[in-house]
MOPAC internal coordinates of N, CA, C and O (Angstrom, degrees):
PM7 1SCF
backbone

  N    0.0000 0     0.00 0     0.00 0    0    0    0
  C    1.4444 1     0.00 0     0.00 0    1    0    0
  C    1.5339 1   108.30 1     0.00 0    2    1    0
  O    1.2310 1   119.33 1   -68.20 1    3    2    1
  N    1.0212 1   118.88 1   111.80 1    3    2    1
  C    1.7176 1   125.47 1   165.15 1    5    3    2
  C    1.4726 1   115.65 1   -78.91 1    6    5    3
  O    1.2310 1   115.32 1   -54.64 1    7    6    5
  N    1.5390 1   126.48 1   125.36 1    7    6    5
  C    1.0763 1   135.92 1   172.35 1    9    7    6
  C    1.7105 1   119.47 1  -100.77 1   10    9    7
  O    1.2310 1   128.37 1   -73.29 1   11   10    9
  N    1.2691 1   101.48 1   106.71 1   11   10    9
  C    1.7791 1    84.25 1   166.31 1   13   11   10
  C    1.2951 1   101.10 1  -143.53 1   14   13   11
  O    1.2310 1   123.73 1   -67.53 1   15   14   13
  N    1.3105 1   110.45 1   112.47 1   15   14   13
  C    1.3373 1   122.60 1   168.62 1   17   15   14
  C    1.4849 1   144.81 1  -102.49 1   18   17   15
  O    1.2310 1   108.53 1     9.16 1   19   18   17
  N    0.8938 1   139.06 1  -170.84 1   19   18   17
  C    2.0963 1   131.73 1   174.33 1   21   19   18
  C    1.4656 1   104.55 1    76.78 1   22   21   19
  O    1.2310 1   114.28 1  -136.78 1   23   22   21
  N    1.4052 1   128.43 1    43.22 1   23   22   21
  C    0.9468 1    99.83 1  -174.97 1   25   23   22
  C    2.1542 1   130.28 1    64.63 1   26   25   23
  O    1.2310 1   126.46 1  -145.86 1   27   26   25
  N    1.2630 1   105.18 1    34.14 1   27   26   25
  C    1.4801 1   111.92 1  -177.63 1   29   27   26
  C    2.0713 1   116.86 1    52.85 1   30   29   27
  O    1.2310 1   135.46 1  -171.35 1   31   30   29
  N    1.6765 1    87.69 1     8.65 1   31   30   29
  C    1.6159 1    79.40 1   175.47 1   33   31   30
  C    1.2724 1   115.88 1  -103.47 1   34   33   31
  O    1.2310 1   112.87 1  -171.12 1   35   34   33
  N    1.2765 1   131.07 1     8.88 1   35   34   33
  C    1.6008 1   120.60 1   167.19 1   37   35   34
  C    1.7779 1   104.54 1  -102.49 1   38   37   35
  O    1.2310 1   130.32 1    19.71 1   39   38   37
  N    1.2042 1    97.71 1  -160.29 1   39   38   37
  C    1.1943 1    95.84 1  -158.47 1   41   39   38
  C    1.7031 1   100.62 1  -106.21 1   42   41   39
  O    1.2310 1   121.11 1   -12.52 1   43   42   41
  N    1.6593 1   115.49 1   167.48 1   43   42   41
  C    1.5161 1   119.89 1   177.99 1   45   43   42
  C    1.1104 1   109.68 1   -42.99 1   46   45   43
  O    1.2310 1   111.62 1   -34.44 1   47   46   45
  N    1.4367 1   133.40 1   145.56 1   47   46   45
  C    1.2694 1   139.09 1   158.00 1   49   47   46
  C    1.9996 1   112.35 1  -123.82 1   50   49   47
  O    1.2310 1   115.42 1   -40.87 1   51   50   49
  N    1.1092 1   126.29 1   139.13 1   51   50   49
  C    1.4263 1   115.83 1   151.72 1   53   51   50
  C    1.3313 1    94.35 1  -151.93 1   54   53   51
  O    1.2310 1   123.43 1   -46.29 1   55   54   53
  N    1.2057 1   111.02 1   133.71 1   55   54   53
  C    1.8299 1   133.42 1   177.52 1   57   55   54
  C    1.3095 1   108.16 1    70.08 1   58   57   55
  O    1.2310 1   114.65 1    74.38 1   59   58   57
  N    1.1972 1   127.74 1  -105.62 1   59   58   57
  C    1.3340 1   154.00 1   168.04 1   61   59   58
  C    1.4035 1   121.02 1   -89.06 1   62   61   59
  O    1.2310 1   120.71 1   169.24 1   63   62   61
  N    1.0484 1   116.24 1   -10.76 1   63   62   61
  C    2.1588 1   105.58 1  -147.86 1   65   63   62
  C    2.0782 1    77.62 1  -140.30 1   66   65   63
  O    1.2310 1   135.58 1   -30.14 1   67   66   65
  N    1.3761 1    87.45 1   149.86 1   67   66   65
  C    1.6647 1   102.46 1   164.41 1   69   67   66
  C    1.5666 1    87.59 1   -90.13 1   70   69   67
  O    1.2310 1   134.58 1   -10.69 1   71   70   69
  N    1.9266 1    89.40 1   169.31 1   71   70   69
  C    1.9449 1    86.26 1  -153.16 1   73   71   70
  C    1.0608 1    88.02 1   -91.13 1   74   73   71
  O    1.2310 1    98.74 1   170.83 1   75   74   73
  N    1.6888 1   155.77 1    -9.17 1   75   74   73
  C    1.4583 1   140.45 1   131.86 1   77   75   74
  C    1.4595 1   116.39 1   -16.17 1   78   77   75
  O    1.2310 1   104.31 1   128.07 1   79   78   77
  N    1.2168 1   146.55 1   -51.93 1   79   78   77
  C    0.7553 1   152.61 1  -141.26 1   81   79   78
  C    1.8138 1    98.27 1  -109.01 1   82   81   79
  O    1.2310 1   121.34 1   128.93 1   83   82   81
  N    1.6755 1   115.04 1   -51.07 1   83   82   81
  C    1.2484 1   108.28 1  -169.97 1   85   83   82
  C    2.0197 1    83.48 1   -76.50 1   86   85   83
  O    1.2310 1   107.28 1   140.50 1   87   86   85
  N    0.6098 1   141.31 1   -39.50 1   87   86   85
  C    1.7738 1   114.09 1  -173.07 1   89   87   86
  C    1.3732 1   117.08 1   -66.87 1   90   89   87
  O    1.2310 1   118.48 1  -178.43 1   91   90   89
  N    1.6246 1   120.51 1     1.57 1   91   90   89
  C    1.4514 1   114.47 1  -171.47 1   93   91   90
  C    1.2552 1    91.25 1  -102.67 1   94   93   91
  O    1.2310 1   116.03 1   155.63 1   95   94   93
  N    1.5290 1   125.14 1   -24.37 1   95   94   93
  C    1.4406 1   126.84 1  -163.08 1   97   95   94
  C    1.7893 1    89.91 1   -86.80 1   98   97   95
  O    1.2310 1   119.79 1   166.37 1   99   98   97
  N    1.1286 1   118.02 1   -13.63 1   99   98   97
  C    1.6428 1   105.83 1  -166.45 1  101   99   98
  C    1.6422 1   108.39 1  -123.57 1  102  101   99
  O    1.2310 1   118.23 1  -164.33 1  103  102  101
  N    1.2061 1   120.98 1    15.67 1  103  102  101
  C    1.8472 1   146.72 1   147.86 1  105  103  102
  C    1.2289 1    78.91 1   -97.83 1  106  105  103
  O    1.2310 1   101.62 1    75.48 1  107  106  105
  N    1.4819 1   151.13 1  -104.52 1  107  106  105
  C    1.2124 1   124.36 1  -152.88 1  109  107  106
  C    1.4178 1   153.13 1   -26.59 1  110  109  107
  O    1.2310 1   126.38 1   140.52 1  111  110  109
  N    1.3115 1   105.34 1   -39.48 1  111  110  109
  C    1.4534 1   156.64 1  -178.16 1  113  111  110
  C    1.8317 1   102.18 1   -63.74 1  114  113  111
  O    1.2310 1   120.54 1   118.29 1  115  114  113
  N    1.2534 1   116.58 1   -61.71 1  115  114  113
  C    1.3450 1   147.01 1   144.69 1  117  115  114
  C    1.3877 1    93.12 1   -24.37 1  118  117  115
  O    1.2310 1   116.25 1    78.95 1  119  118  117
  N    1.0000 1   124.73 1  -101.05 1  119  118  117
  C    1.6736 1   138.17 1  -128.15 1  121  119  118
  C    1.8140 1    78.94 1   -82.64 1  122  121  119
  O    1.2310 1   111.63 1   122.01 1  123  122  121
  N    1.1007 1   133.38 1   -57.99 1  123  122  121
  C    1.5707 1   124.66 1  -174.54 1  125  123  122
  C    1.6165 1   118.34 1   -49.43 1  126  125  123
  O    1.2310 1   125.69 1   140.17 1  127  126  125
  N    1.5382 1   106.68 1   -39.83 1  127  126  125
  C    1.4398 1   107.69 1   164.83 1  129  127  126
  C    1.8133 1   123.70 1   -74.09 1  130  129  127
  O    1.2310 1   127.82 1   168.87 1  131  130  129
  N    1.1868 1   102.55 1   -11.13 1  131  130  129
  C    1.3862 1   105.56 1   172.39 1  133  131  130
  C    1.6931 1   112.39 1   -87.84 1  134  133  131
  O    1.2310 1   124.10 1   138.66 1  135  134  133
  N    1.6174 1   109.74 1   -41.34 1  135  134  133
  C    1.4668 1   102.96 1  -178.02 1  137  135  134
  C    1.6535 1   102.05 1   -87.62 1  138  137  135
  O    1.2310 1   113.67 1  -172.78 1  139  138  137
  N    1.5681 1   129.59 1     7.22 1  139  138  137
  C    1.2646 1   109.21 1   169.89 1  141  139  138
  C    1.8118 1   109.79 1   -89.02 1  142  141  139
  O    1.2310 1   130.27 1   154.25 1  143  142  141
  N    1.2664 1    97.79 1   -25.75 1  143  142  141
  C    1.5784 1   107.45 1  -170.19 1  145  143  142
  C    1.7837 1   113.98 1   -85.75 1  146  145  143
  O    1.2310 1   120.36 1   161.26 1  147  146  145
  N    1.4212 1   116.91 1   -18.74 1  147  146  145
  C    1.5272 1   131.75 1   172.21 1  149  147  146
  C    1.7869 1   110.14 1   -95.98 1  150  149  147
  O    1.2310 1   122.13 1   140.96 1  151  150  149
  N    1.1967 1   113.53 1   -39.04 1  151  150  149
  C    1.3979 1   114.10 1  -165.29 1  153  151  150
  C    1.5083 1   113.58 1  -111.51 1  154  153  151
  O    1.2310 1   130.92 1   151.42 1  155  154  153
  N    1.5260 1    96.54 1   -28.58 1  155  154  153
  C    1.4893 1    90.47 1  -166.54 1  157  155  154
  C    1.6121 1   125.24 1   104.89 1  158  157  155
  O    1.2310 1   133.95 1   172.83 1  159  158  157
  N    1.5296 1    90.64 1    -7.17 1  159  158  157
  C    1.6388 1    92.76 1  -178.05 1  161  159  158
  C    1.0487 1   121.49 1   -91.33 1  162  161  159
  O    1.2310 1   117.66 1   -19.19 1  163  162  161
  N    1.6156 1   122.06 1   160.81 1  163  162  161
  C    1.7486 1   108.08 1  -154.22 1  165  163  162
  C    1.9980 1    71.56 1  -130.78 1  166  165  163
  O    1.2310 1   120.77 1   138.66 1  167  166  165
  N    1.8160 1   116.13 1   -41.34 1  167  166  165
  C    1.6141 1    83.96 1   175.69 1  169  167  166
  C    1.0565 1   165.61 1   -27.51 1  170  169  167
  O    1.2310 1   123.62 1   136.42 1  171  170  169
  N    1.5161 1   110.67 1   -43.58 1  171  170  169
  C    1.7203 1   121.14 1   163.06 1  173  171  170
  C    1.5398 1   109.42 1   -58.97 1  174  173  171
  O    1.2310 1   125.61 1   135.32 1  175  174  173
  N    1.3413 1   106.83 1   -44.68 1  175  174  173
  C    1.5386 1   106.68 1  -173.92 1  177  175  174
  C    2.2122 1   113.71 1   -57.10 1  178  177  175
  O    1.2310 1   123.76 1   152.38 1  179  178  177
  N    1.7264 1   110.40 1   -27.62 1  179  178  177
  C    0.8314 1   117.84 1   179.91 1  181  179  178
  C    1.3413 1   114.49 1   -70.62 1  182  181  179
  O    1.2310 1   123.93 1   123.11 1  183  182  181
  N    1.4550 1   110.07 1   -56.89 1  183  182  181
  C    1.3582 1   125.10 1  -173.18 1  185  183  182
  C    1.6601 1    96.37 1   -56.48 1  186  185  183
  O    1.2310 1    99.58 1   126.45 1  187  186  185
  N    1.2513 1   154.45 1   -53.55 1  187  186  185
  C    0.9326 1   159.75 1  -165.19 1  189  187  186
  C    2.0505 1   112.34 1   -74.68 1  190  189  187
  O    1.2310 1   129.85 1   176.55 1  191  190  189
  N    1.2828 1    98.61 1    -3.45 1  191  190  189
  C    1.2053 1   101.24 1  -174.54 1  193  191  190
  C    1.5592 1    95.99 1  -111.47 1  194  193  191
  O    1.2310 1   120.76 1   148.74 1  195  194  193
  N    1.3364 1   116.14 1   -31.26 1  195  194  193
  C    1.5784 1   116.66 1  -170.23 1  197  195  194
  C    1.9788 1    88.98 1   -79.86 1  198  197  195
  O    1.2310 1   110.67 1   138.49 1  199  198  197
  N    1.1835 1   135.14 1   -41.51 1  199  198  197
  C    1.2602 1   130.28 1  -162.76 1  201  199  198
  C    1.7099 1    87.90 1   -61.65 1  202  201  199
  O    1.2310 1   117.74 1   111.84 1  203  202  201
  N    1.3006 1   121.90 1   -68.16 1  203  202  201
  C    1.0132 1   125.90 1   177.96 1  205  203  202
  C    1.4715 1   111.19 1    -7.73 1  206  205  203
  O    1.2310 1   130.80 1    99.97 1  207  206  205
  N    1.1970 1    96.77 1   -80.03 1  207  206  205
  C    1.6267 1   107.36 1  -168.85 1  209  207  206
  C    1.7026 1   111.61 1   -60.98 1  210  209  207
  O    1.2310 1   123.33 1   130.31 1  211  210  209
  N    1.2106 1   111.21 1   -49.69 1  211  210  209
  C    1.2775 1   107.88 1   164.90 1  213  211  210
  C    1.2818 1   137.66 1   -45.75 1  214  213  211
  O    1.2310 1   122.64 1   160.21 1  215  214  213
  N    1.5244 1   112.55 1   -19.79 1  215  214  213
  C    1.1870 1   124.96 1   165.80 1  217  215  214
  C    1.2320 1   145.98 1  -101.57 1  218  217  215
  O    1.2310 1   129.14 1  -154.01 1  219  218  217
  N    1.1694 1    99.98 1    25.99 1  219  218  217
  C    1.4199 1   130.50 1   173.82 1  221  219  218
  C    1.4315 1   143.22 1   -71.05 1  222  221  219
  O    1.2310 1   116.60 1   -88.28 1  223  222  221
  N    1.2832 1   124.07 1    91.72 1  223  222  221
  C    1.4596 1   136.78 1  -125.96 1  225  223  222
  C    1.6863 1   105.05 1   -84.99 1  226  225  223
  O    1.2310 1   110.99 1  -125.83 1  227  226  225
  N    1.2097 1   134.55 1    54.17 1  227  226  225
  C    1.2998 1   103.78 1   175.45 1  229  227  226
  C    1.9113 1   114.16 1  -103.25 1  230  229  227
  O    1.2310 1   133.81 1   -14.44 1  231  230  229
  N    1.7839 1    90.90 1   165.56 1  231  230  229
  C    1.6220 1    93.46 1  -166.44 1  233  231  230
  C    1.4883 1   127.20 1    68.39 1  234  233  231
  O    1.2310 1   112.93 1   168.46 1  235  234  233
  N    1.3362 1   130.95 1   -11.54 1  235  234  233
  C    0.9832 1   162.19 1   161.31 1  237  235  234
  C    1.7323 1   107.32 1   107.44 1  238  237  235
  O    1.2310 1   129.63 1  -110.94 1  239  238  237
  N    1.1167 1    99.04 1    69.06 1  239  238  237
  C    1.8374 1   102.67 1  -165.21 1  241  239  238
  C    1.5274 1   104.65 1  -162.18 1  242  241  239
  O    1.2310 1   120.51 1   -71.09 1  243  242  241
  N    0.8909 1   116.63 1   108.91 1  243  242  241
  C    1.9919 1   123.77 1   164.86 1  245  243  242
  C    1.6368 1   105.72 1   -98.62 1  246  245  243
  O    1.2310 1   125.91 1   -28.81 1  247  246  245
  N    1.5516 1   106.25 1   151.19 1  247  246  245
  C    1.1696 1   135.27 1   166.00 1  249  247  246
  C    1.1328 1   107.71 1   -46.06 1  250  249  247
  O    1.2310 1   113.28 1   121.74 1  251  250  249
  N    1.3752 1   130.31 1   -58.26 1  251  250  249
  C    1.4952 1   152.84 1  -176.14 1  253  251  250
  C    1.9140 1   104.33 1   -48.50 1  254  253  251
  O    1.2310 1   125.51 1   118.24 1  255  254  253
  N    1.2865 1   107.02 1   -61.76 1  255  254  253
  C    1.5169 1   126.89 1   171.38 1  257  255  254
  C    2.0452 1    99.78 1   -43.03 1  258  257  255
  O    1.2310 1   138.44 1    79.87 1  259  258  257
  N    1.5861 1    81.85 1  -100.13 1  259  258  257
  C    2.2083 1    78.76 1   165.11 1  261  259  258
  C    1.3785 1   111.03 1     8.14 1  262  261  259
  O    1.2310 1   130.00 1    89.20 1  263  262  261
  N    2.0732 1    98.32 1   -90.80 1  263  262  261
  C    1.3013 1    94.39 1  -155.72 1  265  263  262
  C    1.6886 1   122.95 1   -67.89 1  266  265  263
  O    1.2310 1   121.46 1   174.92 1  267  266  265
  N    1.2628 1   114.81 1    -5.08 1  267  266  265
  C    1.1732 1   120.92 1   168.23 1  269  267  266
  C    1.4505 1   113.91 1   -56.50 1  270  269  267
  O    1.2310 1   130.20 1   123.72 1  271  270  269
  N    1.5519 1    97.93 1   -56.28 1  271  270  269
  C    1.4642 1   113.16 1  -166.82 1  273  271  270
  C    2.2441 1   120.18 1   -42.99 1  274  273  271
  O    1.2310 1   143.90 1   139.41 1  275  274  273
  N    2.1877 1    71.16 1   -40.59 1  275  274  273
  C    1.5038 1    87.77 1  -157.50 1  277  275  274
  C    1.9939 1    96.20 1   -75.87 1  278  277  275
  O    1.2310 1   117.40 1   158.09 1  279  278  277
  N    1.4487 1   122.56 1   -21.91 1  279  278  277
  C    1.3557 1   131.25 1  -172.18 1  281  279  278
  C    2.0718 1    86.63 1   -73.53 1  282  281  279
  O    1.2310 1   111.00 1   153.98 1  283  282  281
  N    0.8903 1   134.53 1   -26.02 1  283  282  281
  C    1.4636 1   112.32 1  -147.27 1  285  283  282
  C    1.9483 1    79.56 1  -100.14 1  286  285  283
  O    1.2310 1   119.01 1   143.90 1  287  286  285
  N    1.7727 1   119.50 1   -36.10 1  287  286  285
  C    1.1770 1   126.51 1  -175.60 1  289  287  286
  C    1.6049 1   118.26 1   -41.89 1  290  289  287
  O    1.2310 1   133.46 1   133.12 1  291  290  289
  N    1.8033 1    91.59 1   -46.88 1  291  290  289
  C    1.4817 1   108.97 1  -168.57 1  293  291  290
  C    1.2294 1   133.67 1  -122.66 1  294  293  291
  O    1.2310 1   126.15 1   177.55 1  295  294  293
  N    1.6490 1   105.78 1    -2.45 1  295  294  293
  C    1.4477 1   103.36 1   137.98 1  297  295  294
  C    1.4131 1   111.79 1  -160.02 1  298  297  295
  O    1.2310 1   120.28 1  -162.65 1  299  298  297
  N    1.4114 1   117.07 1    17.35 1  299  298  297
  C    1.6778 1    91.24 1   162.96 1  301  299  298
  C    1.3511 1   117.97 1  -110.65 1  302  301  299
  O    1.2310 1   114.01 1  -164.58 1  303  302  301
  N    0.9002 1   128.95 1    15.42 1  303  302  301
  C    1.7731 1   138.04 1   172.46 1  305  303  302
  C    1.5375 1   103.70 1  -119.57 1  306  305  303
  O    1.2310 1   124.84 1   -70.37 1  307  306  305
  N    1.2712 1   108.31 1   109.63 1  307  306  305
  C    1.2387 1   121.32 1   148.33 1  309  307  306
  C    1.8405 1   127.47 1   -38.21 1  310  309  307
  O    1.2310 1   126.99 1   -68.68 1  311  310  309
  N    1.6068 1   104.16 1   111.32 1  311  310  309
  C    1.5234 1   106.35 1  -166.38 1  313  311  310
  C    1.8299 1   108.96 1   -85.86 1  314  313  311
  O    1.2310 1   118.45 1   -42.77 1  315  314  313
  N    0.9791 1   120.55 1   137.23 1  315  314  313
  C    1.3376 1   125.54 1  -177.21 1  317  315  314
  C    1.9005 1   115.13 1  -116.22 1  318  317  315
  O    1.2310 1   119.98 1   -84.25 1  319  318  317
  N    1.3443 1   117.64 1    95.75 1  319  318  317
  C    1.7507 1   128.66 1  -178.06 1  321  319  318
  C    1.2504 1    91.06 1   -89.78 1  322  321  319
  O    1.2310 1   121.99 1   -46.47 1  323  322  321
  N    1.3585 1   113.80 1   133.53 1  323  322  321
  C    1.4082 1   112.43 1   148.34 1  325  323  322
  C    1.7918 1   106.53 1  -136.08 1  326  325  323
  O    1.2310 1   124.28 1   -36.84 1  327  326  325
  N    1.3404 1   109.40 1   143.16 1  327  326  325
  C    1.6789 1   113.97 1  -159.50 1  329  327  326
  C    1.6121 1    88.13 1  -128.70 1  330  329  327
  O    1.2310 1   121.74 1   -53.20 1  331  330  329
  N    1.4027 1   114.28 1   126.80 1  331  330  329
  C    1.1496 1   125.53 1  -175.67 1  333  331  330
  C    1.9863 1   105.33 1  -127.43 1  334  333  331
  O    1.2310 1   119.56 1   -66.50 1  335  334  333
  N    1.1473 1   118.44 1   113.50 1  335  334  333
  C    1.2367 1   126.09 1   162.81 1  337  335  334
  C    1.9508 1   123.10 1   -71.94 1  338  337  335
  O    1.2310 1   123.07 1   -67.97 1  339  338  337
  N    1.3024 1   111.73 1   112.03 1  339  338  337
  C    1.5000 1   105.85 1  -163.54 1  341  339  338
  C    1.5007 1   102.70 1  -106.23 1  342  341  339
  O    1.2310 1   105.05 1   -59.57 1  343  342  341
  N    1.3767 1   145.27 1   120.43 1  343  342  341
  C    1.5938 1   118.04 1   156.39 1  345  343  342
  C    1.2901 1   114.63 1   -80.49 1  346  345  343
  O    1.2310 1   121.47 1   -17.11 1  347  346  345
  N    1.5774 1   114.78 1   162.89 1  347  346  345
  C    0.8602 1   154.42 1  -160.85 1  349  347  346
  C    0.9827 1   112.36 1   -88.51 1  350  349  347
  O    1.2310 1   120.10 1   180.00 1  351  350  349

């Protein structure tokens, strides 16, 4: 089921995931079933399962989004105070 609603101004939706998100999870998906079935590795397949979940859109808000939000809050954006004394 494809969702796009508001009048074409929000963004793709299908299921859970904006479809950015479901095509990274499904190139991932890909490449994890290839290095579990050639190599033996179960990592990609993990990492691709935790994005998954992390990216999970409800209300219009992911976990993934958050913790971004909260990394740029608290340390990758430079914070700027300025305290100004006014009289009266």
């Amino acid at each position: 089921m494809y969702i796009y609603p508001d009048n074409l101004k929000s963004k793709a939706v299908m299921w859970l995931w904006e479809l950015k998100d479901l095509g990274i999870i499904a190139i991932g998906t890909i490449i994890s079933v290839l290095a579990l079935t050639q190599v033996r590795l179960i990592v990609p397949l993990v990492i691709t399962a935790v994005y998954a979940f992390l990216a999970i859109r409800l209300d219009d808000t992911s976990i993934l989004q958050f913790i971004k939000n909260a990394y740029k809050f608290f340390i990758g954006k430079k914070q700027v105070y300025e305290w100004r004394f006014e009289d009266e």
